[in-house]
KOLGU-4560 file (N, C-alpha, C; in nm, 3 decimals, padded with zeros to 5 digits):
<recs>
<n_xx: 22.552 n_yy: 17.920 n_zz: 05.140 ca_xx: 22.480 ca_yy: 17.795 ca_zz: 05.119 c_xx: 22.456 c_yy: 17.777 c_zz: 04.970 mol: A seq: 1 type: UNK>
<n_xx: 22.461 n_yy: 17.642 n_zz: 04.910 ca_xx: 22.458 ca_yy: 17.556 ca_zz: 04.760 c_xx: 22.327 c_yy: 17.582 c_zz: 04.773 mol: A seq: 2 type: UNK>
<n_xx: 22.266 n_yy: 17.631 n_zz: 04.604 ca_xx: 22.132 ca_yy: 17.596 ca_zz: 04.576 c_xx: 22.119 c_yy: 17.450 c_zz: 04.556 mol: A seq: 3 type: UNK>
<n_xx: 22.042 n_yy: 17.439 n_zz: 04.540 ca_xx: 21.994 ca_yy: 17.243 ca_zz: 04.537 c_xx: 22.006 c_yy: 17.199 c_zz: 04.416 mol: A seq: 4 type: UNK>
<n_xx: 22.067 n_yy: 17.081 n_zz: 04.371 ca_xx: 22.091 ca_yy: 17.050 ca_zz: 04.259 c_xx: 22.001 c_yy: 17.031 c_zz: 04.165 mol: A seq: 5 type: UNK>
<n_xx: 22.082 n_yy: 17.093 n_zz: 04.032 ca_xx: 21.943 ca_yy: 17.111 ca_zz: 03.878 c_xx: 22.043 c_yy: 16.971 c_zz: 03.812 mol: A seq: 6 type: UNK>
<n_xx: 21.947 n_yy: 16.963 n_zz: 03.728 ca_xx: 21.993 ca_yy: 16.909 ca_zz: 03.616 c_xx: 22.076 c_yy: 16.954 c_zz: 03.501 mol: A seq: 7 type: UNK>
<n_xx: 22.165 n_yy: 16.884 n_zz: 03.458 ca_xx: 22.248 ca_yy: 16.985 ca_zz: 03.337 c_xx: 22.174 c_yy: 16.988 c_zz: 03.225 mol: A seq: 8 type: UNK>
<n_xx: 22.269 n_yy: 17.079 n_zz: 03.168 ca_xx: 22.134 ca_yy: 17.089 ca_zz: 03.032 c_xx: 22.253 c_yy: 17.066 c_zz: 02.977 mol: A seq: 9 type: UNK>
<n_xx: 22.255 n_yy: 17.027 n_zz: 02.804 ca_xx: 22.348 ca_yy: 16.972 ca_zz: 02.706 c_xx: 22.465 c_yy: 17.015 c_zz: 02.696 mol: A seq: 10 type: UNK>
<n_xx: 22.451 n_yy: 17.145 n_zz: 02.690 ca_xx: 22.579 ca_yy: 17.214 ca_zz: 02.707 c_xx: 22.659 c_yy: 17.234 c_zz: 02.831 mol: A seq: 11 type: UNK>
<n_xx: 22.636 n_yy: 17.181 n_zz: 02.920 ca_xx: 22.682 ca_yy: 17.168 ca_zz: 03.027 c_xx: 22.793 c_yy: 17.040 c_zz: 03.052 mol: A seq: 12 type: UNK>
<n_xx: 22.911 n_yy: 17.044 n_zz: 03.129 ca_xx: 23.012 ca_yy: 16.897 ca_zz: 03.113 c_xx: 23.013 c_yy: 16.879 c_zz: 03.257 mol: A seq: 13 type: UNK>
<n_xx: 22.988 n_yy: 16.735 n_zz: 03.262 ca_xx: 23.028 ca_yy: 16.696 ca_zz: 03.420 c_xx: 23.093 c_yy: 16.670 c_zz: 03.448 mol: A seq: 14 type: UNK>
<n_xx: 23.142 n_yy: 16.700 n_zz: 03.576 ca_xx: 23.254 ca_yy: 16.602 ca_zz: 03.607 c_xx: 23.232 c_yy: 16.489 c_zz: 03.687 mol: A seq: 15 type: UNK>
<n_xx: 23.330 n_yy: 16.354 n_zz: 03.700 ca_xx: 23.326 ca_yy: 16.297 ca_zz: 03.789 c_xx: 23.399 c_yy: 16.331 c_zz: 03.909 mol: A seq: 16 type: UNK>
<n_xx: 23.394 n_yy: 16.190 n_zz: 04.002 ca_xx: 23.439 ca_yy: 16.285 ca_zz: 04.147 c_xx: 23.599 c_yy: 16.264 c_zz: 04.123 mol: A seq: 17 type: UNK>
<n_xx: 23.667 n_yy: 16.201 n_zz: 04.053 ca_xx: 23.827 ca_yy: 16.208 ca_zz: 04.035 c_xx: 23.858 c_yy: 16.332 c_zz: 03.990 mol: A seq: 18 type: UNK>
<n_xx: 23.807 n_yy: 16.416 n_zz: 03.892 ca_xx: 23.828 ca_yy: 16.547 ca_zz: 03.805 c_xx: 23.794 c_yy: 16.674 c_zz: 03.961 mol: A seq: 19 type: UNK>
<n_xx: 23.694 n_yy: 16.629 n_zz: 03.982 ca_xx: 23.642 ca_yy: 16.735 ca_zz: 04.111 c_xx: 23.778 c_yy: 16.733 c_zz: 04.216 mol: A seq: 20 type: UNK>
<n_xx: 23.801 n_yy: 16.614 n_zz: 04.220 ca_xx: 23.919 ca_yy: 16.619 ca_zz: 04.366 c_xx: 24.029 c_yy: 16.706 c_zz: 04.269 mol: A seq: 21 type: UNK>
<n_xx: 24.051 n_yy: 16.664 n_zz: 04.115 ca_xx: 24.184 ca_yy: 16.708 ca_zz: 04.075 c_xx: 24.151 c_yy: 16.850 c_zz: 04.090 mol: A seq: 22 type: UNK>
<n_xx: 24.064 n_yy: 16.894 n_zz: 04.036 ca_xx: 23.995 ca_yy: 17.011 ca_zz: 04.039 c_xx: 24.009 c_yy: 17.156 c_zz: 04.196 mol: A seq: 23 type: UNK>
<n_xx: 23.965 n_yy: 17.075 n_zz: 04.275 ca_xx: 23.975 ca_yy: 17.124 ca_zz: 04.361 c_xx: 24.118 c_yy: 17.124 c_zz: 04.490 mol: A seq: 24 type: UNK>
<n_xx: 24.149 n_yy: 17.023 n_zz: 04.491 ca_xx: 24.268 ca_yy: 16.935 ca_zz: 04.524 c_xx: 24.194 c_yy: 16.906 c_zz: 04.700 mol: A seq: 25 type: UNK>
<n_xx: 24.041 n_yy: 16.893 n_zz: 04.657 ca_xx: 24.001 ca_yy: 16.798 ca_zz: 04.797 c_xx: 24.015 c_yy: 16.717 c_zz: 04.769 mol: A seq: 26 type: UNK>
<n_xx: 24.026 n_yy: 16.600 n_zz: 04.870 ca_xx: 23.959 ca_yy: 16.478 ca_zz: 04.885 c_xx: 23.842 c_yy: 16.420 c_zz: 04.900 mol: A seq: 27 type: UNK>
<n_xx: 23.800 n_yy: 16.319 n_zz: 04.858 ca_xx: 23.664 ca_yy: 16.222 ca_zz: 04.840 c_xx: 23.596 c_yy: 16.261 c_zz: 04.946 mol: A seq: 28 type: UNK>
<n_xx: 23.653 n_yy: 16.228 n_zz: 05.088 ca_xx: 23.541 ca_yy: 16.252 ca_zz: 05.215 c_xx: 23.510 c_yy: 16.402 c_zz: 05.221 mol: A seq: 29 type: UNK>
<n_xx: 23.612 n_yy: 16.452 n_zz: 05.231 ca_xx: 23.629 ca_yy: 16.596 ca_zz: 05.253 c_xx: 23.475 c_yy: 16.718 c_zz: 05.159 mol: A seq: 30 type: UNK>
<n_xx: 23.475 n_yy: 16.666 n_zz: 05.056 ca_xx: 23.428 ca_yy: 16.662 ca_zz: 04.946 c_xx: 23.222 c_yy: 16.652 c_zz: 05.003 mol: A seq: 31 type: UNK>
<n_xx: 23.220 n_yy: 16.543 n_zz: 05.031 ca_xx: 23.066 ca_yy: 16.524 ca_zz: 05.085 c_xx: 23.058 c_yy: 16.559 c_zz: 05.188 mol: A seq: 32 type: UNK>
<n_xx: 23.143 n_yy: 16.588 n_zz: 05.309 ca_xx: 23.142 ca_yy: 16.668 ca_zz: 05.403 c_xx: 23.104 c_yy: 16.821 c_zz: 05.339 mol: A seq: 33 type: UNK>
<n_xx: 23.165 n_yy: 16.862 n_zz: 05.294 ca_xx: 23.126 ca_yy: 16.968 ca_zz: 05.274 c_xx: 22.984 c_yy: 17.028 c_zz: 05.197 mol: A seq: 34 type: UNK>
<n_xx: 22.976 n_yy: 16.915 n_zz: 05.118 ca_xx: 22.844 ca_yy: 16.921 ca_zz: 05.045 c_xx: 22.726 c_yy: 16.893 c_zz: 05.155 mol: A seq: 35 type: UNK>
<n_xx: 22.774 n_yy: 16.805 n_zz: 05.225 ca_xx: 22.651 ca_yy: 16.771 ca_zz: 05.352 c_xx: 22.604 c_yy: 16.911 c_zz: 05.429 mol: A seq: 36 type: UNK>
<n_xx: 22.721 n_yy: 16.989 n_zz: 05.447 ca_xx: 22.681 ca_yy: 17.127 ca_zz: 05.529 c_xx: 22.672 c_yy: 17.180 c_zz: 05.455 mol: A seq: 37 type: UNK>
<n_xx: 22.646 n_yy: 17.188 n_zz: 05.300 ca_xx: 22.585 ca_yy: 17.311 ca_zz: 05.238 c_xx: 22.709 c_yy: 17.395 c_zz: 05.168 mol: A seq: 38 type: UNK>
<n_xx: 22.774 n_yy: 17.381 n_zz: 05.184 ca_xx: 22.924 ca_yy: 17.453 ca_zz: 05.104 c_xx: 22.981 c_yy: 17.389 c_zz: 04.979 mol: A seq: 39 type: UNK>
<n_xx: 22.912 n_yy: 17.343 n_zz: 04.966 ca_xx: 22.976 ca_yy: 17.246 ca_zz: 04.793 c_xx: 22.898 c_yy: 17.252 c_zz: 04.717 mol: A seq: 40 type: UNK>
<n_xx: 22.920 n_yy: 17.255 n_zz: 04.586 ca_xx: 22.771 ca_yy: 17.217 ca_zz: 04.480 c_xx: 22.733 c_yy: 17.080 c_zz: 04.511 mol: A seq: 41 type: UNK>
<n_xx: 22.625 n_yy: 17.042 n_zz: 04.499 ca_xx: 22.534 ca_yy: 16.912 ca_zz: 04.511 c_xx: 22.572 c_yy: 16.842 c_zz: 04.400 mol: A seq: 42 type: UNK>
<n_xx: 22.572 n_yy: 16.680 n_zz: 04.414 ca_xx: 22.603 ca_yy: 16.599 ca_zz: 04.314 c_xx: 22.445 c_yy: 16.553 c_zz: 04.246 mol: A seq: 43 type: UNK>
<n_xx: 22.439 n_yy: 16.560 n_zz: 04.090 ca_xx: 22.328 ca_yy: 16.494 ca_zz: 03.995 c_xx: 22.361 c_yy: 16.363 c_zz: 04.001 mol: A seq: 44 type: UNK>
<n_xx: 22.234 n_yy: 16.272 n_zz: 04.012 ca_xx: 22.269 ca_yy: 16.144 ca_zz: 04.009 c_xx: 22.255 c_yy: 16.132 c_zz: 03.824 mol: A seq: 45 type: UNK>
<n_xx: 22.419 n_yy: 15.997 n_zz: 03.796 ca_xx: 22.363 ca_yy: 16.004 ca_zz: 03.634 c_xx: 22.350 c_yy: 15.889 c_zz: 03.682 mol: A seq: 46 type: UNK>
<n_xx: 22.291 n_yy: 15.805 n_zz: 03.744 ca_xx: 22.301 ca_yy: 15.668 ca_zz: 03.702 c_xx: 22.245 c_yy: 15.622 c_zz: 03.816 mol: A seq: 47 type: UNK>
<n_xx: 22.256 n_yy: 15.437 n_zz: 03.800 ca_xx: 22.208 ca_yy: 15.376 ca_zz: 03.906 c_xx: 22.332 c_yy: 15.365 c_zz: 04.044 mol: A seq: 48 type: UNK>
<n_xx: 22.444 n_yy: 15.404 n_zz: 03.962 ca_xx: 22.560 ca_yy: 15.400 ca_zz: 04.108 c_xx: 22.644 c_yy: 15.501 c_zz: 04.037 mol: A seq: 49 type: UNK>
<n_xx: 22.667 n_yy: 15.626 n_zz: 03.965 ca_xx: 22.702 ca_yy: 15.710 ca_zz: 03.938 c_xx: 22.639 c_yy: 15.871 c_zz: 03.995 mol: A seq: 50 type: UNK>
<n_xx: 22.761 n_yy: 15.919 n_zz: 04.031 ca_xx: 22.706 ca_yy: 16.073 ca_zz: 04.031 c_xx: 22.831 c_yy: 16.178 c_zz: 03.961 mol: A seq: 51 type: UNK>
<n_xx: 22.782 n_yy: 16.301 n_zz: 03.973 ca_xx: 22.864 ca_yy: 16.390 ca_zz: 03.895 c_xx: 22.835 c_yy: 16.536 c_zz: 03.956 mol: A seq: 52 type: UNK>
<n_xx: 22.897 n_yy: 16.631 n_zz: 03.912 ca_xx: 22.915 ca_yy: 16.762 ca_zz: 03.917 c_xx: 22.879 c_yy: 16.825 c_zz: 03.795 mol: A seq: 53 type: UNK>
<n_xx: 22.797 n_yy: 16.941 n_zz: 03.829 ca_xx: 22.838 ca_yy: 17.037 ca_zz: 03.721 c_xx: 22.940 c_yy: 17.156 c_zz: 03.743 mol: A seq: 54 type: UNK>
<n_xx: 23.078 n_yy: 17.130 n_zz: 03.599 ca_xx: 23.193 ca_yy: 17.167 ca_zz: 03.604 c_xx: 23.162 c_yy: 17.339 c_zz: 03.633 mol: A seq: 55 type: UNK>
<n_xx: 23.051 n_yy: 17.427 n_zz: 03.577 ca_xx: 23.072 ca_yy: 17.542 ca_zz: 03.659 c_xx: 23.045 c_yy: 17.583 c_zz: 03.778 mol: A seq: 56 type: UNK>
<n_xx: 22.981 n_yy: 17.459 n_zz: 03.837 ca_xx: 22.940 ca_yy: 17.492 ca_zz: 03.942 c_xx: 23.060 c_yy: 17.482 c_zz: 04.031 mol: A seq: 57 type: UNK>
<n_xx: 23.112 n_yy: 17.397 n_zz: 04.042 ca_xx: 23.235 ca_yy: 17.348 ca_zz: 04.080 c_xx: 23.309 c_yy: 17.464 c_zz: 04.100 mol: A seq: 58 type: UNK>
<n_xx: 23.316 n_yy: 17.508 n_zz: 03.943 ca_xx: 23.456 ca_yy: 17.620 ca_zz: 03.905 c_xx: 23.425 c_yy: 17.748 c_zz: 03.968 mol: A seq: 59 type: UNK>
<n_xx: 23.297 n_yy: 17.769 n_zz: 03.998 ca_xx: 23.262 ca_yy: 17.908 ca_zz: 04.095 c_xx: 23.283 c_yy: 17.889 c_zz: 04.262 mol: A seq: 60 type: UNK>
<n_xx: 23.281 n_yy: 17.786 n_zz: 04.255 ca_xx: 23.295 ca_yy: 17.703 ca_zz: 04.431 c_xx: 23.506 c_yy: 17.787 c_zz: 04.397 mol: A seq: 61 type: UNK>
<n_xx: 23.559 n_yy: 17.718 n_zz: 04.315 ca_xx: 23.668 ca_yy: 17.741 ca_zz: 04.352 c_xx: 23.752 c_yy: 17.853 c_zz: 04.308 mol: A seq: 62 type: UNK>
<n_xx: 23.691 n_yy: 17.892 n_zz: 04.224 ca_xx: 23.739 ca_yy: 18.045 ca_zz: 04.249 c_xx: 23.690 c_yy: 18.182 c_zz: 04.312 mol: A seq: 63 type: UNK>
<n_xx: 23.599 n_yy: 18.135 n_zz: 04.396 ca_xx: 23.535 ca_yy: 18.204 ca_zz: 04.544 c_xx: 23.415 c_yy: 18.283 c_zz: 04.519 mol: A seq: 64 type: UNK>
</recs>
């Protein structure tokens, strides 16, 4: 199970969800499915209709 999403701190790079799919080679649904049950990193909201990833979080999701 994903800890609950932090905030990045400066040094940290996000990704969006196009980089995450390239990233991972999921797909969009696939993607919040998995985050819904707890197996994905959680998305930071940056915005009023934006969200993102943090890229290590991501990168530890996918290299196990």
């Amino acid at each position: 199970m994903t800890s609950p999403p932090t905030a990045a701190t400066p040094h940290q790079r996000i990704l969006r969800l196009p980089e995450v799919c390239a990233l991972t080679g999921l797909g969009r649904s696939f993607i919040y499915q998995l985050q819904a049950e707890g197996c994905f990193p959680q998305r930071i909201k940056l915005g009023a209709r934006a969200v993102g990833w943090i890229e290590e979080e991501v990168q530890k999701m996918v290299d196990g």
